[in-house]
N, C-alpha and C positions, 0 to 999 in steps of 0.2 A: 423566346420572344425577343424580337428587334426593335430599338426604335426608329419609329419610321418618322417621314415629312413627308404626307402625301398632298400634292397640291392639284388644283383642276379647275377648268374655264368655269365651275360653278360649283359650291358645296351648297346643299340644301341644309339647313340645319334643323329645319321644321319647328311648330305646326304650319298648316297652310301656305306652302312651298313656300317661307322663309329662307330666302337665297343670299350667299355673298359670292358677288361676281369674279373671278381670277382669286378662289379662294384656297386654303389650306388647311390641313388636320396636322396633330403632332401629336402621336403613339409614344407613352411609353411606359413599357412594361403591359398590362392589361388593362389600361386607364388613357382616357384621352387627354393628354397634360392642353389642349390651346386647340380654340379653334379663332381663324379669324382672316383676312387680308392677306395674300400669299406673302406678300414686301415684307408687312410686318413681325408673320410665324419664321422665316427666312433670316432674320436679323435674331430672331430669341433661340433658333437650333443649332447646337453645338456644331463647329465645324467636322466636315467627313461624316455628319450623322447620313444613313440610308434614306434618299429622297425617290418616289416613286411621283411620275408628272402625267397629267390628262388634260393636257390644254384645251381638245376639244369633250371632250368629257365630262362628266357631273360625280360630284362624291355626295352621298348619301347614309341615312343611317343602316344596318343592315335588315334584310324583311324579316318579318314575324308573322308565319303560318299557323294562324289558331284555333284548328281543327284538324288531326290528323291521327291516324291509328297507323302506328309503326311497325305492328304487329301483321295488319293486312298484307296480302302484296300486290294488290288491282286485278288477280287473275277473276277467270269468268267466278269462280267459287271460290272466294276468300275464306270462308269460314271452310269450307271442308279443308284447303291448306292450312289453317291453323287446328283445324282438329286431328288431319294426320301426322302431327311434325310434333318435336318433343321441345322442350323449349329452350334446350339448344342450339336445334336447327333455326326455332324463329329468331333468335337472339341474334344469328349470324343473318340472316335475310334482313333482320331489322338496322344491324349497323351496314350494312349497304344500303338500306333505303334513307336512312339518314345522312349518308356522304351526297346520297343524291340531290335531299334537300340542300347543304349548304355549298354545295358547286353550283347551285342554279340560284344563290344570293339571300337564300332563307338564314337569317343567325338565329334562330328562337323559334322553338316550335311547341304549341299546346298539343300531348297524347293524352286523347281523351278516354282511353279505355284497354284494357290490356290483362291479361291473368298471369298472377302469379310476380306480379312485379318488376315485369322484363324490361319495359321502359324504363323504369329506376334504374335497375342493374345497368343499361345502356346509358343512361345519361351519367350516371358516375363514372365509367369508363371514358365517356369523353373529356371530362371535367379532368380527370386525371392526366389526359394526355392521352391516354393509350389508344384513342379512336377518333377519328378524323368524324366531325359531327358540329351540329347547334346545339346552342343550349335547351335542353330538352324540359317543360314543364308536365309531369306526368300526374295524370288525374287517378292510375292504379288501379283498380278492380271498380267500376263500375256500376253501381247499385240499381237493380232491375227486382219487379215481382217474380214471382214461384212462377216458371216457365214465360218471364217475359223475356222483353228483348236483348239481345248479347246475354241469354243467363248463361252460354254455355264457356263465359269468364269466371263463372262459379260467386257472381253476387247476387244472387236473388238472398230479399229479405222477406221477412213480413212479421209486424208489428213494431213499436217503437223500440223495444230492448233491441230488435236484431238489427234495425235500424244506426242507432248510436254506436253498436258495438262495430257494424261495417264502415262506418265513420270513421270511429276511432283505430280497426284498425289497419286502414288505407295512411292514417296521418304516422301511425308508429313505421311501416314502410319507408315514408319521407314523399306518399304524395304532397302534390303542389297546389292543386284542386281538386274538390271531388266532384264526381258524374253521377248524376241522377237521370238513368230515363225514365223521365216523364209518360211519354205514350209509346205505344207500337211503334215496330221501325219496320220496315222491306227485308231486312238482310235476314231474318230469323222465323226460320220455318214452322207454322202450327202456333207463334206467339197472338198475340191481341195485332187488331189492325192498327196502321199507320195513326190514325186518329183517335182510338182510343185510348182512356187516360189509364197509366199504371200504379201510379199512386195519388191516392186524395190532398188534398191541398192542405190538411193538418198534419201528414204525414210528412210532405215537402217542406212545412214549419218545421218538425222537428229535423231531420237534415242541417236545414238549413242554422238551427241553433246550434246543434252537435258541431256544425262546419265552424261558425264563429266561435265559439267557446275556444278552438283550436287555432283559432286566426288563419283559416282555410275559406277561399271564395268556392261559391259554387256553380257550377254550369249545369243546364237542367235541356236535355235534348226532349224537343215539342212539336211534334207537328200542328196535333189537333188545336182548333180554338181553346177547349175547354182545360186542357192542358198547358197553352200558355195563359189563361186566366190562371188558374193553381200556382201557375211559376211566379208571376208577376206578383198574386197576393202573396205568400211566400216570402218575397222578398231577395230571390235570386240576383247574384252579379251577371249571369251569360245566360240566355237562353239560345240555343244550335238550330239549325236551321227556321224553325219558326214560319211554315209555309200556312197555318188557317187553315187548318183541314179539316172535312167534315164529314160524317159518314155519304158513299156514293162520290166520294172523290171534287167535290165542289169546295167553295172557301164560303167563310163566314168574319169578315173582316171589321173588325169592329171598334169603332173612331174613338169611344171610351175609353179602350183599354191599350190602345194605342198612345193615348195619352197619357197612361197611366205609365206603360216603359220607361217614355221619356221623360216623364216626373219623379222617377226613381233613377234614371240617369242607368239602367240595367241595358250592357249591350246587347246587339244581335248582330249572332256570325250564322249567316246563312248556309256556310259550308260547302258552295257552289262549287261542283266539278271541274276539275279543268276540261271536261270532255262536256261540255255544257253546249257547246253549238253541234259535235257528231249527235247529241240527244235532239235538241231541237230538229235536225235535219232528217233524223228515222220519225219523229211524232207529224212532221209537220210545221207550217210554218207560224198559221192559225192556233192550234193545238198548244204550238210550245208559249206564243206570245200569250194565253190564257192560263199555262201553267205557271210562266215568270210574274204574272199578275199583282201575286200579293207581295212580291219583293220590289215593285216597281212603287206600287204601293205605301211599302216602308218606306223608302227611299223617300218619294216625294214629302212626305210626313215628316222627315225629317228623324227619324228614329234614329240615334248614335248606331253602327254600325262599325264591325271589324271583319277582316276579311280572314278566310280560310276556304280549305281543298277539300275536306273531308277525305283526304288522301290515304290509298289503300283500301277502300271497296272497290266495287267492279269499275276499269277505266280511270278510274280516278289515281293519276299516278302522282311519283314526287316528284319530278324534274319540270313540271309544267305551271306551277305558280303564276308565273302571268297572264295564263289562260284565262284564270281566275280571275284577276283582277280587268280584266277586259270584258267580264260577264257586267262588272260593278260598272262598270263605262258604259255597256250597253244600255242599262238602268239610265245614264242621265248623269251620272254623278262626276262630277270635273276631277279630273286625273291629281290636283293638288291634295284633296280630299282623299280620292283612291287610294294617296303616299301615307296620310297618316293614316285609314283606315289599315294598313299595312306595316305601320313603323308607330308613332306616336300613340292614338287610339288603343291601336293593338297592346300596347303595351301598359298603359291605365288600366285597360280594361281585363289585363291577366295580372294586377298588381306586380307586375314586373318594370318596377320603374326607374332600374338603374339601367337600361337601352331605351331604343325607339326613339335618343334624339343623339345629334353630335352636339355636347357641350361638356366643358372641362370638367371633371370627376366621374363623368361616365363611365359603363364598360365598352371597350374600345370596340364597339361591333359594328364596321364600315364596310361598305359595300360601293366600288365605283364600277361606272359603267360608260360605254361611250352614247354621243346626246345629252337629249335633256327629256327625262320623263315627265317633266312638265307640259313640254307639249306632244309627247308622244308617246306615250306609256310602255312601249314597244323594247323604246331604248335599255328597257331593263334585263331583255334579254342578251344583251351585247357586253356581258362582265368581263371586267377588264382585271378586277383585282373584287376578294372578300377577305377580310380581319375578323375573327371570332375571338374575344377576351384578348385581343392584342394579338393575338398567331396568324398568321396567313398562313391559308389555307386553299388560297387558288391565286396565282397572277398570271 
């Protein structure tokens, strides 16, 4: 690690694009020692210290992708690549999929489901040095019913002992959160449909106590209505995608329990593809505007939201994060918002609260780019420089 003076025609320091104009950052070690007025960081850094400049540029905290399986690779059949490969081989596909997130400005990523612990084993190898990566928040074996969704990650439970003991022992591992699917997913052949529920809503209590006892949040993947009812009573911190689905593929949106979310302050990461407009443009234009329906929905309601890829199913790749977030634009939602739903949000909301803003004692996780994603969210894909715990890792 070097210390750095990076200064640039604007740092965002966040929430709610809080900007200082002709500003500066000072790195040192894996800690942000000062943020503030270029003049002013410029008179407090050692003479000959390493200065990096973006006059016409913006410095920023770095993204947090809070949805993603490492384990996947986006090919047509991700699961049969993870059922032919040993986990070895995913181990090494996954720390490439991970360089990919943090070259393209991601510092922080929630792995929300994985066998055998391979995203742990990956994220301590970054942590250590020996892998070029984000810091990785991994959720570990994933709790699913007796042949529900992802059971072929080897956590199907059923009853409350098997329950506690998958809890507890995903937290002896060193997960960061645990995953609970809730209802049926798409990706897994012969399981319950999309909308129906996989575990009852006494059973997602207990979860959810086993998690707290442990001082573990929990993330609870939900299509169906009836299932983010269960999550919500529960008492969940994240429920994943959350589209209101109902049997026959219709929604059933319900202004109750919408309110009930945002009265528990419980985020929603929709999980949106980066390949979200090639979707739209095979279903239609009609088709897709009725399937985005219930997130435009949330949106206006104001439901606390964070953003993620769901990166590594089919299409859904790591290098395209802005994709993403330009899906949350198309919703309506002003691009200063998109940044914390991204950085700040993001990071409350995975209790990961030493990133997601530039201010003194942080971890130094910076991200510049040229422009201003303030008014152009676009600009994020133009990086110019990323810091992960103080290391640069791209300039």
């Amino acid at each position: 690690m070097t210390d750095t003076l990076i200064t640039a025609g604007r740092v965002i320091t966040g929430p709610n694009g809080t900007s200082i104009t002709d500003g500066a950052v000072l790195v040192r070690g894996d800690r942000i020692a000062a943020v503030g007025p270029r003049k002013e960081l410029e008179q407090l850094a050692p003479h000959g210290l390493r200065t990096v400049s973006f006059p016409d540029g913006t410095v920023l905290p770095g993204l947090i992708d809070a949805h993603t399986h490492l384990i996947f690779d986006a090919s047509a059949d991700p699961v049969a690549a993870v059922q032919a490969s040993s986990d070895e081989e995913l181990l090494e596909g996954m720390a490439e999929r991970a360089e990919q997130l943090v070259l393209s400005g991601v510092t922080t990523v929630r792995d929300l489901g994985d066998r055998n612990g391979l995203a742990i084993r990956l994220r301590n190898s970054i942590a250590s040095g020996a892998l070029p990566g984000p810091h990785i928040l991994s959720a570990a074996t994933p709790l699913t019913s007796p042949g529900g969704h992802c059971n072929f990650f080897g956590g199907e439970v059923e009853g409350e002992q098997a329950i506690r003991d998958m809890v507890q022992r995903n937290a002896r591992l060193g997960a960061n959160v645990i995953k609970v699917m809730g209802t049926g997913g798409g990706m897994t052949k012969g399981g319950p449909a999309i909308w129906q529920n996989q575990f009852t809503e006494a059973e997602l209590r207990i979860v959810v106590e086993e998690a707290q006892r442990l001082e573990l949040p929990v993330a609870v993947h939900a299509h169906g209505t009836d299932g983010i009812a269960a999550a919500v009573a529960a008492g969940v911190d994240t429920i994943e995608h959350c589209t209101w689905m109902t049997e026959g593929g219709e929604f059933d949106l319900r202004d109750d329990l919408l309110a009930e979310i945002k009265a528990q302050g419980i985020y929603v990461c929709t999980a949106t593809s980066p390949n979200w407009r090639a979707f739209a443009e095979r279903v239609g234009h009609d088709r897709a505007e009725y399937l985005f329906s219930s997130m435009r929905w949330m949106a206006d309601g104001g439901v606390p939201m964070i953003a993620g890829t769901d990166a590594g199913v089919t299409r859904a790749v790591f290098d395209k994060f802005v994709n993403s977030l330009e899906f949350y634009q198309y919703l309506g939602i002003p691009n200063a918002k998109i940044l914390d739903m991204a950085t700040t949000d993001g990071a409350q909301a995975l209790r990961s609260t030493d990133t997601g803003r530039l201010a003194k004692g942080l971890r130094a996780d910076v991200l510049a780019v040229d422009g201003n994603p303030l008014d152009d969210i676009t600009a994020l894909r133009d990086i110019r420089l990323v810091i992960v715990g103080g290391k640069t890792v791209r300039q």
